[in-house]
C-alpha positions as CSV (number, residue, x, y, z in Angstrom):
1,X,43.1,-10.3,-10.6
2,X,40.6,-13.3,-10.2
3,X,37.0,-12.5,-11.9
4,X,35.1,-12.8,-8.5
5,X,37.8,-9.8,-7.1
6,X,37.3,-8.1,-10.5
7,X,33.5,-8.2,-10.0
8,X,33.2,-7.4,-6.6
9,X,35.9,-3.9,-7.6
10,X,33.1,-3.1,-10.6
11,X,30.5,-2.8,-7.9
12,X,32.0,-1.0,-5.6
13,X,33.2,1.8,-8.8
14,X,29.3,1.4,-9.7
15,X,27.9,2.8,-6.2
16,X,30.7,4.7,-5.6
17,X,29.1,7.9,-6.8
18,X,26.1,7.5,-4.6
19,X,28.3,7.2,-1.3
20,X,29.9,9.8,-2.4
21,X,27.0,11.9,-2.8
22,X,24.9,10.7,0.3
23,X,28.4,11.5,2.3
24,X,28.2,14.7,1.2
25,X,24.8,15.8,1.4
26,X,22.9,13.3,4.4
27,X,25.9,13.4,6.6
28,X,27.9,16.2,5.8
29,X,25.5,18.4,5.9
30,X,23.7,16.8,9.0
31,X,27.6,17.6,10.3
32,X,27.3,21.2,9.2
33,X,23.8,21.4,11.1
34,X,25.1,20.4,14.5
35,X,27.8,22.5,14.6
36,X,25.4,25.4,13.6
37,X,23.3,24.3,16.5
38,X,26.4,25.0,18.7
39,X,27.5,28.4,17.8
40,X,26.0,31.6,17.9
41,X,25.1,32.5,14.7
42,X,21.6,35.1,15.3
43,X,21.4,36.7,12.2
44,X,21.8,36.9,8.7
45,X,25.3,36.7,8.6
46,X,27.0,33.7,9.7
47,X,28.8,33.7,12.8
48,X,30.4,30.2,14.4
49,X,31.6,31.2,17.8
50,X,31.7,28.7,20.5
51,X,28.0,28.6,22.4
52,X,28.1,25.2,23.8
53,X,24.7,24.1,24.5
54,X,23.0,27.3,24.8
55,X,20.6,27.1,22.1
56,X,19.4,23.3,23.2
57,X,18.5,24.8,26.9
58,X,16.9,27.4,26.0
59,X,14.3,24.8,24.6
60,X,13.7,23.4,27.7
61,X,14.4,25.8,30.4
62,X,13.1,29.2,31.3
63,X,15.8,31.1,29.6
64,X,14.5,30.3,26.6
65,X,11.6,32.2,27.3
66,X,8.4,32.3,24.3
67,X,10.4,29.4,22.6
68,X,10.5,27.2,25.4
69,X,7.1,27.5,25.9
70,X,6.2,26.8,22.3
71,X,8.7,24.0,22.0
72,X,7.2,22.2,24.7
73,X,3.7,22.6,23.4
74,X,5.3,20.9,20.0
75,X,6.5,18.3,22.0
76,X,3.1,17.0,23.5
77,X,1.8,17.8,19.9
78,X,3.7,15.7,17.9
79,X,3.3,12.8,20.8
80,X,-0.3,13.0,20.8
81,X,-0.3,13.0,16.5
82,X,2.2,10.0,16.8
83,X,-0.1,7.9,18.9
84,X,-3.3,8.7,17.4
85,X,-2.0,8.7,13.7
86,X,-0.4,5.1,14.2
87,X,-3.0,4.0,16.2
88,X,-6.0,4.7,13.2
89,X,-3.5,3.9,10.1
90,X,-2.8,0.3,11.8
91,X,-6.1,-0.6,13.0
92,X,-8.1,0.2,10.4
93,X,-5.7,-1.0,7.4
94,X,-5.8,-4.2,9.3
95,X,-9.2,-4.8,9.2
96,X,-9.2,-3.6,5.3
97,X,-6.4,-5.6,5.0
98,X,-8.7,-8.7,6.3
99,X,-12.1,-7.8,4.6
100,X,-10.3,-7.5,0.5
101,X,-8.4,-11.1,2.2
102,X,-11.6,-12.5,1.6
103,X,-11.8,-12.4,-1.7
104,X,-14.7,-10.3,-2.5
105,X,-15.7,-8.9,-5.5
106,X,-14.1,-6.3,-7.7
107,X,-11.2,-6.3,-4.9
108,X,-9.7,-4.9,-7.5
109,X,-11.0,-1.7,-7.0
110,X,-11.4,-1.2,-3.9
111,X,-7.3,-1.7,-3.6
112,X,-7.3,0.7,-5.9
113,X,-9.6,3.5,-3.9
114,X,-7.8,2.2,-0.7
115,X,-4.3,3.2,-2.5
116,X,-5.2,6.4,-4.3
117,X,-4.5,8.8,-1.4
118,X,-0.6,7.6,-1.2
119,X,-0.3,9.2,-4.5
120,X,-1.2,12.7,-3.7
121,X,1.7,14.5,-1.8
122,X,0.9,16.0,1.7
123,X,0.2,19.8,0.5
124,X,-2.6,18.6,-2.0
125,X,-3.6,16.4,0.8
126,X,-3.3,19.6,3.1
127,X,-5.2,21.6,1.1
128,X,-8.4,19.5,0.4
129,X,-8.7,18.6,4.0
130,X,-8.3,22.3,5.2
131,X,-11.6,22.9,2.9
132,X,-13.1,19.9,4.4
133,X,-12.7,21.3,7.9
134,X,-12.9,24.8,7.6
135,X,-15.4,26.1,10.6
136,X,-16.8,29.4,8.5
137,X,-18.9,31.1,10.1
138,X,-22.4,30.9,11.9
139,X,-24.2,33.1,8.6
140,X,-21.6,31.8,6.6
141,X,-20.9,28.0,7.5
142,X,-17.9,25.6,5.1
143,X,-17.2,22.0,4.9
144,X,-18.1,19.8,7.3
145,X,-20.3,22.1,9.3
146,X,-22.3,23.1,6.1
147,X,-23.0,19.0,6.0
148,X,-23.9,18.5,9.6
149,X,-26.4,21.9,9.4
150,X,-28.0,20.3,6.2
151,X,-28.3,17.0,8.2
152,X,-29.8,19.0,11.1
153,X,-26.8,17.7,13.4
154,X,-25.8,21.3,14.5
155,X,-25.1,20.0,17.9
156,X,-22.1,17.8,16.1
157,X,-20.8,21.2,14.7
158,X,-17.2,22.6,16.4
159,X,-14.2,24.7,14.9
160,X,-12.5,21.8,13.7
161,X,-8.6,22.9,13.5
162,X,-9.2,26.2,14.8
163,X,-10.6,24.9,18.6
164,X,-8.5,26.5,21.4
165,X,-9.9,23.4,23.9
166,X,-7.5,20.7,24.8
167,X,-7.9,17.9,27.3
168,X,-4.8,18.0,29.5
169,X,-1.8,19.0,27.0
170,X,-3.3,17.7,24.1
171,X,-5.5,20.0,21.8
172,X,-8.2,18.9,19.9
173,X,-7.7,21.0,17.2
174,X,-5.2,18.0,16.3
175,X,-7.3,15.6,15.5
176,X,-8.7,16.8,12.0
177,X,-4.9,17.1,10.9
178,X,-4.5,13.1,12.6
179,X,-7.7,12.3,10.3
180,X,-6.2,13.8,6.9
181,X,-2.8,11.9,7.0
182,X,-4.8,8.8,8.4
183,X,-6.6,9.3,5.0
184,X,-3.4,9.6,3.0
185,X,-1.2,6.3,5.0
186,X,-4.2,4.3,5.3
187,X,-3.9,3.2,2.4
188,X,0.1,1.9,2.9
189,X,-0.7,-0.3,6.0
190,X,-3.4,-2.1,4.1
191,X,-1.4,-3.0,1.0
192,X,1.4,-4.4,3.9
193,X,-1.5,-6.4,5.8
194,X,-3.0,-8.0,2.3
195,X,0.8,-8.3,1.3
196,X,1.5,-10.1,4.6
197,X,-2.3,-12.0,4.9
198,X,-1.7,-13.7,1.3
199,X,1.6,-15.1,2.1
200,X,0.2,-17.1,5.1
201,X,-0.6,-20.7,4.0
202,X,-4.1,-21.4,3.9
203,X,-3.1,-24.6,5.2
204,X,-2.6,-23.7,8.5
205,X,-6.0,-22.3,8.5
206,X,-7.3,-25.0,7.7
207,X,-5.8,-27.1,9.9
208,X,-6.9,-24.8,13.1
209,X,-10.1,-25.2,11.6
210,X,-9.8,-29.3,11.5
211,X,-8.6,-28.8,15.2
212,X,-12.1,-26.5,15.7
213,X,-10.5,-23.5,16.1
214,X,-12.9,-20.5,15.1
215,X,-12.6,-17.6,12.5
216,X,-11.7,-15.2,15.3
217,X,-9.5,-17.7,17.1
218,X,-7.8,-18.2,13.9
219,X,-6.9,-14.6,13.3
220,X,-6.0,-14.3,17.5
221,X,-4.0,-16.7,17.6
222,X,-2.4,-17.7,14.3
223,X,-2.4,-14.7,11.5
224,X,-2.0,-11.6,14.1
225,X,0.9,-13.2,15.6
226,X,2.8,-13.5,12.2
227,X,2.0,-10.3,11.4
228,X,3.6,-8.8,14.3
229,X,6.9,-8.2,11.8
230,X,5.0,-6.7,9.5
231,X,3.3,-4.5,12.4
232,X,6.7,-3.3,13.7
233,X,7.8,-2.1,9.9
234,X,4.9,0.2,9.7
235,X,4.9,1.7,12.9
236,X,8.2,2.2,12.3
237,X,8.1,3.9,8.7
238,X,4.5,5.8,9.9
239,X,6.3,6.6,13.2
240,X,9.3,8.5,11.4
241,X,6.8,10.2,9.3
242,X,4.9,11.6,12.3
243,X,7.4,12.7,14.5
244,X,8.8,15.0,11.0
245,X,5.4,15.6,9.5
246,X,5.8,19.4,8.2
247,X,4.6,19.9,4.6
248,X,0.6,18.3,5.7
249,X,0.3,20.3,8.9
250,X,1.8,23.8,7.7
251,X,-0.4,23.7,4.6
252,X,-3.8,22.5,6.1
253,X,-3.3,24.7,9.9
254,X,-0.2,26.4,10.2
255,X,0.4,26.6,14.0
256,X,-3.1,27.5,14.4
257,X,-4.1,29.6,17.7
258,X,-2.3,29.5,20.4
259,X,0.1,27.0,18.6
260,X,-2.8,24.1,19.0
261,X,-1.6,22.6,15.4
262,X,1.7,23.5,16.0
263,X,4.9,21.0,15.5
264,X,8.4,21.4,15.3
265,X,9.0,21.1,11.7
266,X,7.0,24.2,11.5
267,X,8.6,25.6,14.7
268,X,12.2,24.8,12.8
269,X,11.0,27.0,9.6
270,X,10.1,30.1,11.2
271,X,12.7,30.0,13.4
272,X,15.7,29.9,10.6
273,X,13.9,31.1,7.8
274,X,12.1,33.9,9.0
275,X,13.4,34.5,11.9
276,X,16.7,34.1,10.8
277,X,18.2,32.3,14.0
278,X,20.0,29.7,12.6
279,X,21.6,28.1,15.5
280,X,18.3,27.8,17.3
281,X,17.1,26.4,14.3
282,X,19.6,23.9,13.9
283,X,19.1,23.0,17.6
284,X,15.8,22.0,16.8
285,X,16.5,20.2,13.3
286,X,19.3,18.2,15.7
287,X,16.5,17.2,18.0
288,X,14.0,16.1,15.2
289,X,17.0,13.9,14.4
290,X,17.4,12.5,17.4
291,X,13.6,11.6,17.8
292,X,13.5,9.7,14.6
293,X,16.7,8.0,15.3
294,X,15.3,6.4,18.4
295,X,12.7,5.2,16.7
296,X,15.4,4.0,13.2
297,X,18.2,2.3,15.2
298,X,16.4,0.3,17.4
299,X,14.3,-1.3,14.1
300,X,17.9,-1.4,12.3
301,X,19.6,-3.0,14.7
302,X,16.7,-5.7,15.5
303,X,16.5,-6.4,11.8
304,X,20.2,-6.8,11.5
305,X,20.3,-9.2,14.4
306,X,17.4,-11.0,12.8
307,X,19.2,-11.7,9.6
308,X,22.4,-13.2,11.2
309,X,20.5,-15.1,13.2
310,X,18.8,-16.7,9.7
């Protein structure tokens, strides 16, 4: 046996455990979960009988009754987190992103504060924000209401996660959940943006410059456009975080009111784990899956096409 075959045989015996492992419990158990989601089993006790699609169209037709209804809601809830959480966590960790690219002083630390909230899971995070926002009451008023009295904005004051208002299908009561994991992933786009910004030559700067290109022409023109790759990986790892957030929601709201904070993580918990209807719960697990994986394999496939093409 040549040394290169010998080498390449060691490797393989070296990962081997780990594809064993992720065989058995990504995609084996991802197996075991769609073929839950097409049986019967309502109960504690397992029961795999044929039930087709059943348990998907009663999330989206009228058979399915309170579920339906709620699932829906989910739907538009986790579309309208999606598009406001990517929206904040790119623009504004672009511009930090630009303002420590110039250099200033003690950049260090101000990375630092910028990166501190990645380290906190999303319950801790939960937690402090749902003491930030909490309404209280009018004698007895919490958080951010407490400030805004003391400021003498009362007419700023509102229930925070607990508002029953929504324009069109989107509630409002979203947006202080949107603002806490903005917070916490922040923080992740701006470390990608200085990553990206300090590999950029300054000599292409500075030859737009020579040519009398302006600051803000520079950055149109020049620096957004080969950022765009970097763009794409973060919407891409932020969008598959948003369309499964679970731990920050359920700790900070719950489903609130009406099921105003409500997403289908959440929806997926109650249903198998207290409700104890596993098939409808793996119906919605297989749906969470599919969202993320239209938003995974398109990125996979671009980048793979990207490197054979380098």
């Amino acid at each position: 046996m040549s040394q290169a075959r010998r080498e390449r045989w060691i490797a393989f015996l070296l990962i081997l455990p780990s594809i064993i492992l992720i065989a058995i419990f990504v995609y084996g158990f991802i197996g075991w979960t769609a073929t839950v989601s097409l049986s019967q089993w309502d109960g504690v006790e397992p029961n795999y009988a044929w039930a087709g699609l059943k348990n998907f169209r009663q999330l989206f037709t009228q058979e399915g009754g309170v579920s339906a209804t709620r699932f829906r809601i989910d739907l538009w809830n986790t579309l309208f987190f999606t598009l406001l959480f990517l929206l904040v966590c790119v623009v504004i960790g672009l511009l930090l992103a630009i303002l420590l690219d110039q250099k200033i002083k003690g950049e260090g630390i101000f990375r630092t504060i910028y990166l501190f909230p990645m380290a906190l899971s999303f319950v801790v995070t939960g937690v402090v924000w749902q003491w930030i926002f909490a309404p209280g009451t009018e004698t007895r008023l919490r958080g951010v209401n407490a400030l805004l009295h003391n400021l003498g904005l009362d007419a700023l004051r509102w229930k925070w996660y607990t508002d029953t208002r929504s324009v069109g299908p989107f509630h409002l009561a979203l947006i202080p959940v949107i603002i806490a994991a903005a917070w916490q992933m922040i923080g992740y786009c701006m470390a990608m943006y200085l990553a990206g910004l300090r590999g950029i030559p300054e000599e292409l700067r500075e030859a737009a410059r020579v040519d009398g290109a302006t600051e803000i022409g520079i950055y149109r023109h020049i620096i957004l456009p080969m950022l765009q790759p970097i763009t794409l990986s973060a919407l891409i790892v932020l969008g598959h975080i948003s369309l499964k957030i679970f731990d920050l929601v359920y700790t900070m709201t719950g489903k609130g009111p009406g099921f105003v904070t409500d997403v289908p993580g959440i929806f997926m918990f109650e249903t198998t784990f207290q409700g104890n209807h596993y098939a409808q719960g793996a119906a919605i697990s297989i749906i969470m899956l599919l969202m993320v994986a239209l938003v995974i394999i398109p990125y996979l496939v671009f980048s793979l096409r990207r490197e054979v093409e380098l």
